[in-house]
N, C-alpha and C positions, 0 to 999 in steps of 0.2 A: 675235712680240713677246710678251712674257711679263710676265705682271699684277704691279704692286706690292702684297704685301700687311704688313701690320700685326697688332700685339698689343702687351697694354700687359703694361707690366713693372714692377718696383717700380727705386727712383734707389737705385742700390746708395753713391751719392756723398752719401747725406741720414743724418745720423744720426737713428735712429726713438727718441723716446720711449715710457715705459711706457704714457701715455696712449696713444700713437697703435697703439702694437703689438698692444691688445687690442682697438682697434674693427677692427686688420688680420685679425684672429683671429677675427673673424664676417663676413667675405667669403669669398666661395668660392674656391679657387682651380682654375683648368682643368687647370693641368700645374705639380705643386709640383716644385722642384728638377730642371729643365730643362738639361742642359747645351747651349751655346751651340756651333755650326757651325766647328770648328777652332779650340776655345777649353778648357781645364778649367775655364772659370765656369760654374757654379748658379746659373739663375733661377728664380723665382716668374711663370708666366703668368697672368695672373687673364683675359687674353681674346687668342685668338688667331686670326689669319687674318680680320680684318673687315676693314673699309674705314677710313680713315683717320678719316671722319667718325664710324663705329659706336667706334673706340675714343675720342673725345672724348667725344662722348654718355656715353658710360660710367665716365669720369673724373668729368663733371659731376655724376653722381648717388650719388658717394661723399659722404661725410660730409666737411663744407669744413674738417675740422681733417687731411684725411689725404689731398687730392688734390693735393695738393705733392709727396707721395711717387711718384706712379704717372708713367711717361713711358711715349712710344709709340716702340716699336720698330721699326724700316723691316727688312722682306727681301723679298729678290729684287730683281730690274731689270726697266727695261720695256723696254729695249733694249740689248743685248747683239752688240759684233762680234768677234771671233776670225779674225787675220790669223795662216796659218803661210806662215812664209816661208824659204824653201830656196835656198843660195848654190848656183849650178849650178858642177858642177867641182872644190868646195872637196872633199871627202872625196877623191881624188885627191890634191890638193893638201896634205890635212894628210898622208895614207899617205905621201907621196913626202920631205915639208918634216921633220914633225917627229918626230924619232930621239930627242930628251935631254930632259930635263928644262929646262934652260937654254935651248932654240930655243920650248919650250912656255910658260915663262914667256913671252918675247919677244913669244911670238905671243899669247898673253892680253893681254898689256898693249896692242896696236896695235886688238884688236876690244874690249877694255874702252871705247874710244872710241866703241863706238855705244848703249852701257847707260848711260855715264856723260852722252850725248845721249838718251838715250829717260829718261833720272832726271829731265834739266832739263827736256823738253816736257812731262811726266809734270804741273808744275808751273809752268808760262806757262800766259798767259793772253795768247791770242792775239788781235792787231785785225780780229778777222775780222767776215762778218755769221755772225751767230748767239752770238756771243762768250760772248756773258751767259751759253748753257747749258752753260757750261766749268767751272762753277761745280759743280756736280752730274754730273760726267761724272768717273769713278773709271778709270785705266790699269794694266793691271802684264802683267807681261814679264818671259821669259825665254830663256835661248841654252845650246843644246845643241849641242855639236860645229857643225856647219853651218847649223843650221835655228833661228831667232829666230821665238818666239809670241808676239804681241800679244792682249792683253783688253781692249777699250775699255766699261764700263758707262754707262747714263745710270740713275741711280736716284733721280729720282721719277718722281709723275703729268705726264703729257704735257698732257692738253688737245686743244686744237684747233692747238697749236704741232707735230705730230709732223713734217712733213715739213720744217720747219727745222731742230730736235734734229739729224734722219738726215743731213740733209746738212752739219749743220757738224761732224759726228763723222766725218763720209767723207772731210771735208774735211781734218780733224785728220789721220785718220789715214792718209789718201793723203799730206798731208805728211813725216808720218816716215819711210813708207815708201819714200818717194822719197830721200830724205836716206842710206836705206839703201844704196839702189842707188848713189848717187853714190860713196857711202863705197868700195863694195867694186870698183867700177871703176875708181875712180883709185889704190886701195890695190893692187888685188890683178890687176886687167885679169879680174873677173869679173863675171856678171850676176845677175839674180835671178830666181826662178819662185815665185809661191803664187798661194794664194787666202785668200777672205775668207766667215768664214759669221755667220750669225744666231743660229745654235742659242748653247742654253747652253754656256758651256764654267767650267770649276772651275782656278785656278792659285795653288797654294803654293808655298810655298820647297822644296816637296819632292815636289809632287802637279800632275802636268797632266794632268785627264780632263774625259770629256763629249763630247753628240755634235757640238759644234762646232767643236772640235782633232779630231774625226776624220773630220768633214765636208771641213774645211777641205782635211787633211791628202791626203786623198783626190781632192778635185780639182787639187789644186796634180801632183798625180802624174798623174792619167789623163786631166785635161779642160782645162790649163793648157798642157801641153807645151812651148809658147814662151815665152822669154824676158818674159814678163809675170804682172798679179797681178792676178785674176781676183775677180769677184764673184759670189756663187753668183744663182742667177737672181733670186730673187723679192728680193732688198737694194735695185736701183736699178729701181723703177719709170716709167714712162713719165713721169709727170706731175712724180718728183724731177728724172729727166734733164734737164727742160722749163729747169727750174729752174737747175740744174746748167748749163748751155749758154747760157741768158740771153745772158752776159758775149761769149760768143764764138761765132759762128753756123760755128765751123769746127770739125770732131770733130776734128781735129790737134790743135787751142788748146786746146781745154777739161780741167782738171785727170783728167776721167773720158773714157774713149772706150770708144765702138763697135767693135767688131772683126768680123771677115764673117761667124763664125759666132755668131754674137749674143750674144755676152757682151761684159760691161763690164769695163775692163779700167783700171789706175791709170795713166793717163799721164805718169811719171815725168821726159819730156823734158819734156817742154809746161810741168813744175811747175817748170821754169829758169827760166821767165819770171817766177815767185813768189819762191822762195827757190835763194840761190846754196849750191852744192855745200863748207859751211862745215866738215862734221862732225869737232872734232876740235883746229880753231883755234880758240885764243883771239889775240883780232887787236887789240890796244890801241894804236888808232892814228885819227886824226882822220876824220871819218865820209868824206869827201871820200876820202881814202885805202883806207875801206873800200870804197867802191863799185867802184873803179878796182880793185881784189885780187877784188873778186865777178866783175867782169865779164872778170877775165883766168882765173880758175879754171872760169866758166860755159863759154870759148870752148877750156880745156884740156879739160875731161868731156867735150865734144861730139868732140873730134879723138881722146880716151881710147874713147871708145863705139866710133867707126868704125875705129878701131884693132882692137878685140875683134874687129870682126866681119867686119875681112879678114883676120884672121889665121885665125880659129877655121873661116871658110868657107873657106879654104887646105888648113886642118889636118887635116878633114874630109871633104874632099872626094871621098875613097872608102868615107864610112860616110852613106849620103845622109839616115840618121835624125834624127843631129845634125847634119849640116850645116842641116838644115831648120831649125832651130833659129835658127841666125843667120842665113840664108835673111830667114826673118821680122825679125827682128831688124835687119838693113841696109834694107828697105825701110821699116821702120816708122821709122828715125831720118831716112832721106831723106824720107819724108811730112812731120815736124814740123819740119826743116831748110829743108823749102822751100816750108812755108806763109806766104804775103805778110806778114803781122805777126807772124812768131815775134820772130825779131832786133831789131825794131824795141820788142815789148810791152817785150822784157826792159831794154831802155836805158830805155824811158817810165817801168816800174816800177821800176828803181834808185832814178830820178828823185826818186820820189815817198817811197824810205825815209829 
């Protein structure tokens, strides 16, 4: 977790008078003409890196014709997660599919469908518990040939709220991620592999670094292996788990599971029982209608999954590396297939949208 800190700055949005600019001209300033973090704006720091309460104190004891001028600047986040996520298959897939420019348009425009889904979550505001810290939780994303990076930030101070923030952000974005997976199995008959880390990660329209995208990247390749999307150890502690599993005392059910070698892992199936596999449709039609189109696409992804994974353990079957792949993969959809209230949650929760 990594500290919020502050510095005050002058409101580049205030026009300054001659009075105000000569009593500006006997404060000191820390760092004159600063340029801002992936910015060509120049600021004036007059204080940097305190505490949110030392840059007010410090507003207060300007002269009251010029403390209208000074705002406090927020950097950094106090929690930070970094999902890389890797379509297993696809680079084959595009080597073999796309030859022309014209098959490549095609195929932009059918995976545009999960950016132009990760734009809209980017900006809901979801009925969840924790909802409220949605408000302050900053997303961005991006997709490289096979592989889609997620940034989820919360940036403020936490409190004594931290283990709700973490969980409605695991929550958030075990959502998306699942949506992912659904996306590219009923589009493509492919699955998903990553992981998820803590550390800082940095992402522009032209820059993805840090050691988060290559923590991430890292376990998603050497400590992932199976068809799932892993959390690096120290994100889902015993006491969020606790939390996390309330709802449903069955590690099948629960949006997060346990896996044998002790990683936590996004329960993509289980999250049927939440959200149906939509990515893509716009469904303008009586709500009664939409439940009835959820619950026929919910029961096609499940028959699209077990599809994958007789075919691919078929496919396979004399390279036993990958077969292991979907090895795990067939038993893990028959575990949440045939947990007592899977079928049953997902009809209660239609219900209840």
């Amino acid at each position: 977790m990594q500290e919020i800190q502050y510095s005050v700055i002058l409101n580049n949005n205030i026009k300054i008078n001659t009075e105000q600019e000569e009593k500006l001209s006997k404060i000191e300033v820390e760092f004159p003409r600063t340029k801002m973090p992936f910015s060509d704006i120049e600021i004036d720091i007059y204080l940097f890196l305190a505490s949110k309460k030392e840059c007010e104190e410090y507003i207060s004891k300007q002269d009251e014709d010029i403390r209208e001028l000074f705002i406090i600047e927020q950097s950094g986040q106090s929690i930070q997660y970094t999902a890389f996520i890797d379509i297993l298959g696809f680079s084959d897939y595009i080597k073999d599919n796309i030859k022309n420019d014209y098959i490549a348009e095609d195929f932009y425009k059918n995976l545009k469908s999960i950016t132009e889904y990760l734009k809209f979550e980017k900006n809901r505001k979801d009925n969840i518990e924790g909802g409220e810290y949605l408000d302050d939780i900053t997303m961005k994303y991006t997709w490289v040939s096979d592989t889609f990076v997620i940034t989820m930030c919360y940036e403020q101070e936490i409190g004594d709220n931290i283990n709700i923030v973490k969980s409605t952000m695991i929550l958030k974005l075990s959502m998306m991620i699942s949506s992912i997976s659904h996306f590219v199995a009923n589009k493509y008959e492919f699955l998903i592999r990553g992981a998820i880390s803590s550390k800082y990660s940095c992402i522009t329209d032209n820059l993805i670094l840090g050691e988060g995208i290559s923590e991430a990247a890292t376990l998603e390749k050497n400590v992932a292996i199976y068809p799932r999307v892993i959390f690096e150890q120290s994100i889902i502690s015993d006491e969020m788990y606790e939390k996390i599993s309330r709802h449903y005392r069955d590690n099948n059910l629960n949006y997060i599971s346990k896996d044998c070698d002790g990683y936590y892992f996004i329960n993509y199936l289980a999250m049927l029982q939440y959200i149906p596999p939509m990515i893509g449709k716009t469904l303008k039609v009586s709500t009664e209608r939409l439940k009835d189109l959820a619950m026929k696409n919910i029961k096609s992804t499940l028959i699209q999954y077990d599809k994958i994974a007789i075919k691919n353990i078929e496919k396979y079957k004399y390279n036993s590396k990958i077969a292991l792949k979907y090895i795990w993969f067939k038993k893990y959809l028959e575990d949440v297939n045939s947990s007592e209230n899977f079928q049953k949650n997902i009809i209660e929760n239609l219900k209840l949208q």
